[in-house]
N, C-alpha and C positions, 0 to 999 in steps of 0.2 A: 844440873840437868844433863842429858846423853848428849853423846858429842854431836850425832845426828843432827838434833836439833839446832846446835849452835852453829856448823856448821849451811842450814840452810839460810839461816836469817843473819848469816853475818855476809855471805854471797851480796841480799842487800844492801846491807850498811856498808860495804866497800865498794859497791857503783854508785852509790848514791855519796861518796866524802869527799867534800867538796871543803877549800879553804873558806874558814868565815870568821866574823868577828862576832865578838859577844861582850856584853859586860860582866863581870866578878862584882862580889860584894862580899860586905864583912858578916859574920854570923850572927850579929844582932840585928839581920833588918827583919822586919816583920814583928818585932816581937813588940814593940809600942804599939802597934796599929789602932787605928781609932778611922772612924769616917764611914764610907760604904765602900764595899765591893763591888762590882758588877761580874756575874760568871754567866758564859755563855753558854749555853749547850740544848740539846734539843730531846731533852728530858720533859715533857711535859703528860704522861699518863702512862695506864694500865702498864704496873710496876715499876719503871722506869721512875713513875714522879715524887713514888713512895717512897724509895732509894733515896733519891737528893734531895727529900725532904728530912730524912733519917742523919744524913749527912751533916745537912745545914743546921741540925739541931747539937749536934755534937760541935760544930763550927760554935754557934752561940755562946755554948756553954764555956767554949773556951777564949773567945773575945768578944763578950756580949757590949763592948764599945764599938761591935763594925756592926753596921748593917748591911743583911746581906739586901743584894737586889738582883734579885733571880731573871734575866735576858733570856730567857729560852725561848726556840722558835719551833713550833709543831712540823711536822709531816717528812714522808718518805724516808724515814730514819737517818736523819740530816741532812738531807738533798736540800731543803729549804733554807734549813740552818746554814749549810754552809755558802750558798748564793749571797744572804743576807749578811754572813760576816763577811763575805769575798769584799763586798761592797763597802762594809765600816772602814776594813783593812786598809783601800783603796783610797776612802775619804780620809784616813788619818784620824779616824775615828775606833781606835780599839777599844773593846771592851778591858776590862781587865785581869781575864782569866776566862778563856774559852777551850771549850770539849773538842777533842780532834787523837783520831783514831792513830794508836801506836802503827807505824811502816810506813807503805811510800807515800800514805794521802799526808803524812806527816811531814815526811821530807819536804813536800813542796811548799810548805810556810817556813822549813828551816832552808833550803838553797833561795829563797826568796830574801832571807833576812829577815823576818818579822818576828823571830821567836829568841827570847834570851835564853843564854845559857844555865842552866838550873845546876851546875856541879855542884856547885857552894851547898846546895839543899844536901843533896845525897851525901856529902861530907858530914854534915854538920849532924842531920838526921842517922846516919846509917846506915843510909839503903842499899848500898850496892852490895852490902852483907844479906840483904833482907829479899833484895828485886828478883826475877826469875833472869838466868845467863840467857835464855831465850829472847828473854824480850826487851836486855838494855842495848843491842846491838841495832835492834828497831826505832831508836829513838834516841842515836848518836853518833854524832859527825865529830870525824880529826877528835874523838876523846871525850867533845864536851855531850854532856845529856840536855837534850831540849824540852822532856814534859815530864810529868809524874803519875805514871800508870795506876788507878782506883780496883783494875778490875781486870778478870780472863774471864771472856764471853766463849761457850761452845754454838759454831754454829752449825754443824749438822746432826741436828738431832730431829727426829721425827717424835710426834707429840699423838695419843690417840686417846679415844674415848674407852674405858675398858668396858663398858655395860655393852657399847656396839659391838665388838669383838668377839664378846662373851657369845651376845645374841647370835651373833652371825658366823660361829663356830674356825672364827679367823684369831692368828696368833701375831706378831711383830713381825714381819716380813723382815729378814736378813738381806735379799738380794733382791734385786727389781723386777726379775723375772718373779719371786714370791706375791712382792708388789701385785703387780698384772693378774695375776691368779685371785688374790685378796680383792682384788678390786672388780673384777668381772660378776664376783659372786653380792658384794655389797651393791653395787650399780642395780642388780637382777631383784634386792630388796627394796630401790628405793633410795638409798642413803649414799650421799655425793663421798667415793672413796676418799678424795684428797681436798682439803678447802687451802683456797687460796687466794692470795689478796693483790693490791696494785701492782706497777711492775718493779719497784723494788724489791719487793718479797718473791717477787718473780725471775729475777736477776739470782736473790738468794734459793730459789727453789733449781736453777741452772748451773750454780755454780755446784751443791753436793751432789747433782745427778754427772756431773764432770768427775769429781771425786770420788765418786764412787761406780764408774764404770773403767775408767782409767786406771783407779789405786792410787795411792800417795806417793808414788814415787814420779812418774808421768804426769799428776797433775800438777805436783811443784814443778815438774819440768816446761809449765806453758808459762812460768813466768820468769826462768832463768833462760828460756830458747831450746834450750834438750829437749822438748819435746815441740812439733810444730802443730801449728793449729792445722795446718795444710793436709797430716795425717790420716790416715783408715783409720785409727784409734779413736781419737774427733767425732767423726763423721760417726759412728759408733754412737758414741755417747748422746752426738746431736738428732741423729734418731731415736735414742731411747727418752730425750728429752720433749721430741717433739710426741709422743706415745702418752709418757706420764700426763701431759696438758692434757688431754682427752680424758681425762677420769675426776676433772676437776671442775667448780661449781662454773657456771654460766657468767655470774657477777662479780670475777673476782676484780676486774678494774676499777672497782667504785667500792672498794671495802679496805680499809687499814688492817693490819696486822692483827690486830685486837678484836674485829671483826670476822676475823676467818681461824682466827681460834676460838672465840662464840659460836662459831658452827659446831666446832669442836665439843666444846662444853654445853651446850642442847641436844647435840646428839642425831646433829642435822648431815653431820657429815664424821667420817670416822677416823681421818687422820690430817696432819699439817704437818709441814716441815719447816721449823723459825728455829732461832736462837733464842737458848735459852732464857732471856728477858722472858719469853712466856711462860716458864716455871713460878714468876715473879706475880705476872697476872692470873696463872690460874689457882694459885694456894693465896697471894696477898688480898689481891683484887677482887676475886670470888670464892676465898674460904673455902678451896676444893682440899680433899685431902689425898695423899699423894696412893696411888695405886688403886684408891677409890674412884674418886673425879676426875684423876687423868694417871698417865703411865707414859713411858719414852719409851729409847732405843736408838741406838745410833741410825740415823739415816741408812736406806739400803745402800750392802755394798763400801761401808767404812766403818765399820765393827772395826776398832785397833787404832784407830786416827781420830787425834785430837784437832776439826778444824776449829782453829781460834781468832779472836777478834780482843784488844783491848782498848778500853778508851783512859782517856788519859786529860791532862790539863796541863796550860802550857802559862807561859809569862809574856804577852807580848812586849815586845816594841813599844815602846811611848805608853803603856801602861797608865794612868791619870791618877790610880790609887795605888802606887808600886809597895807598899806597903802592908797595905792591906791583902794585896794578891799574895804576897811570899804567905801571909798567914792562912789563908784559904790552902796554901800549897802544901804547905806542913801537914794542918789537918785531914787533906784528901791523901796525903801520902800515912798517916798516922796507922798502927793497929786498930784504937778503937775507931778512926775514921771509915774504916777498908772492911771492919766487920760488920759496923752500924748501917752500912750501906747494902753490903753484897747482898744479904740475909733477907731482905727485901727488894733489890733490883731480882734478883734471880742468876748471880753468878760468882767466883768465888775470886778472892781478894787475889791481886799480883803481890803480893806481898804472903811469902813462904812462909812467914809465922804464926797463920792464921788462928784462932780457936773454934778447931774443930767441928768440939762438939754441942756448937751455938747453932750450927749448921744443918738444914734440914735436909732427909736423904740422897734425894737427888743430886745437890749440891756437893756433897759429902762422897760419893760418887763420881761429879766430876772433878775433883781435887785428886783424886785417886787414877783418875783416869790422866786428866793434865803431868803426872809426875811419872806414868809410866807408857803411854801412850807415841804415834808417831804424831808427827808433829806437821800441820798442815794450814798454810793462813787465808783469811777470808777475801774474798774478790771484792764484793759487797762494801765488806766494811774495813776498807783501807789499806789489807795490808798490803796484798800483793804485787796492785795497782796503781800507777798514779794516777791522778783527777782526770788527766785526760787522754791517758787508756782508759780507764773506766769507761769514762765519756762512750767513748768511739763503742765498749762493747753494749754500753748500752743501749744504744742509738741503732745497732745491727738489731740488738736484742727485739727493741720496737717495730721494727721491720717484720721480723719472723714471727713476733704476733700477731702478725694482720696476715702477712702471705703465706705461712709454715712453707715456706722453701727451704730446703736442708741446705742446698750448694750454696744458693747465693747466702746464706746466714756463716756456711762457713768460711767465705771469700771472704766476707766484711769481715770476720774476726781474724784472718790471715792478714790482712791487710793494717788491721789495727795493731797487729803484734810487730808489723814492717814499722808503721808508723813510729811505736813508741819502743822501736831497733833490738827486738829480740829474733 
């Protein structure tokens, strides 16, 4: 990968390397397995469930003596999920292989200790030949590698209806000011320009309006400190973010992800902006076909920037089926694991050796895009953030949707950047 790239995400992995301990193993463990697994993750529908069902079947086929026992906990793209493992964690109660997004939401179960060291895997497998240079620096301290990446999520891409478009003599908006224009004239027919859902898709609908008023270099810069929240650049963006909310459905607080791109797919409404998980439910989930039933584009304003998210799966601590985990690990690190899956979640393998041309356009596309793109990570989902900056921005963010105050929304995010010392 560009040096760019390694360069940004290795900035993380060296505030975040801390001394720890871990256990080693020999290269045959896992390979007996017999008993059940438990894997955590908050994979439970529209695409998403179809993926780790794909997964778990190739899992079978290859130790049809483990029963898998699927732990998944629905809502808020693991907000829920991870309150409920915080809490097993805490009891001494691990699962024995839970989902947790590659960067800093990761770090904080590896400087906690709760996560064993997986090197012996990538030895034994080959991965570090196979992994992207991007994203093994995101998921290792002092050397050792703490999980095994299944997947690279894009998440700023904007999703629309083409037959609305068609109708409404609108094209993909490039820039937000495009946005604005496209939306004044759809609003004038009736049709909700932007559909949108609870506030974590609200969190991710904030974070590419950052990125794309800002640019990729400025927006990495709010998580390294070069760039301050405090700034006219900021306040820029926080005004253009507070504008975009105004073109968007009334009910988006009480609607999931899969809900506000169903506006999408009836035609109720003419665009969203998700991660592409929603490529997964609009071609798996509703047999839409691509360019017919829906269409992209990079979010306005980050045409050239790959924002990314990967999820991953780790080996806790005191594990109860240590055995059975290494073999679930293998498999989600596997070729045919990483193909069987992406092809139906909606995102394309972290693993460089992909087959292609199994891959439907879109996808095919981002592969294309991931390997020559800038390189930008998601607030949302893990990377840039820890739990509790996160927290603190989304706690402002709650705020600003009750009282749309610019100032006070960007003090609280000033202060959360003091708090978590950038």
């Amino acid at each position: 990968m560009k040096s760019r790239k390694s360069k940004l995400f290795g900035a993380i992995a060296i505030a975040a390397s801390i001394a720890l301990t871990a256990t080693g193993c020999s290269s045959d463990e896992g390979s007996n397995a017999s008993g059940q697994v438990e894997v955590f993750s908050w994979w439970t529908g529209g695409g998403e469930e179809a993926g780790l069902n794909a997964l778990v079947e190739v899992f079978n086929q290859e130790y049809p003596d483990v029963e898998f026992v699927n732990a998944a906990v629905a809502g808020g793209a693991g907000t829920n999920a991870r309150a409920v493992l915080a809490t097993r964690l805490q009891a001494g109660e691990a699962p024995d292989s839970f989902q947790g997004h590659a960067g800093a939401e990761l770090m904080d179960y590896i400087t906690a200790g709760q996560l064993e060291d997986l090197s012996f895997l990538y030895d034994e497998e080959g991965w570090r030949d196979v992994m992207p240079a991007t994203l093994l620096p995101l998921i290792t301290v002092d050397g050792k590698i703490y999980s095994v990446p299944v997947n690279i999520h894009r998440a700023n891409v904007m999703w629309a209806n083409p037959k609305v478009l068609a109708d409404n003599g609108i094209t993909m908006p490039g820039s937000w000011d495009e946005f604005f224009a496209a939306a004044d004239k759809l609003k004038a027919a009736g049709v909700t320009p932007l559909a949108l859902g609870e506030q974590w898709t609200q969190l991710h609908l904030f974070e590419t309006v950052l990125l794309g008023v800002l640019g990729t270099d400025a927006y990495n810069g709010l998580w390294d400190g070069s760039t301050g929240w405090d700034s006219a650049e900021v306040k820029g963006a926080l005004d253009t973010f507070k504008k975009v909310l105004t073109y968007t459905n009334s009910d988006a607080a009480s609607l999931s992800w899969q809900d506000a791109s169903k506006l999408v797919i009836d035609g109720k409404a003419a665009f969203n902006i998700m991660g592409d998980w929603a490529e997964g439910y609009f071609r798996v989930d509703n047999s839409l076909v691509e360019q017919e039933g829906y269409t992209w584009a990079p979010a306005p304003g980050t045409a050239g920037t790959f924002q990314f998210l990967s999820d991953s799966f780790t080996l806790p601590v005191g594990a109860k089926n240590r055995d059975a985990a290494i073999a679930w690990l293998k498999v989600a690190g596997s070729a045919a694991g990483q193909d069987a899956f992406n092809v139906k979640k909606g995102s394309i393998p972290a693993r460089n050796d992909a087959d292609k041309a199994i891959y439907p356009p879109y996808l095919q596309s981002a592969m294309d895009d991931w390997g020559s793109n800038k390189i930008a990570g998601s607030l949302t989902h893990g990377v840039t953030a820890s739990n509790a900056w996160k927290a603190e921005i989304d706690t402002a963010l709650g705020l600003f949707l009750q009282n749309k105050d610019v100032a006070k929304f960007q003090a609280a995010l000033a202060t959360a950047a003091t708090n978590a010392g950038k």
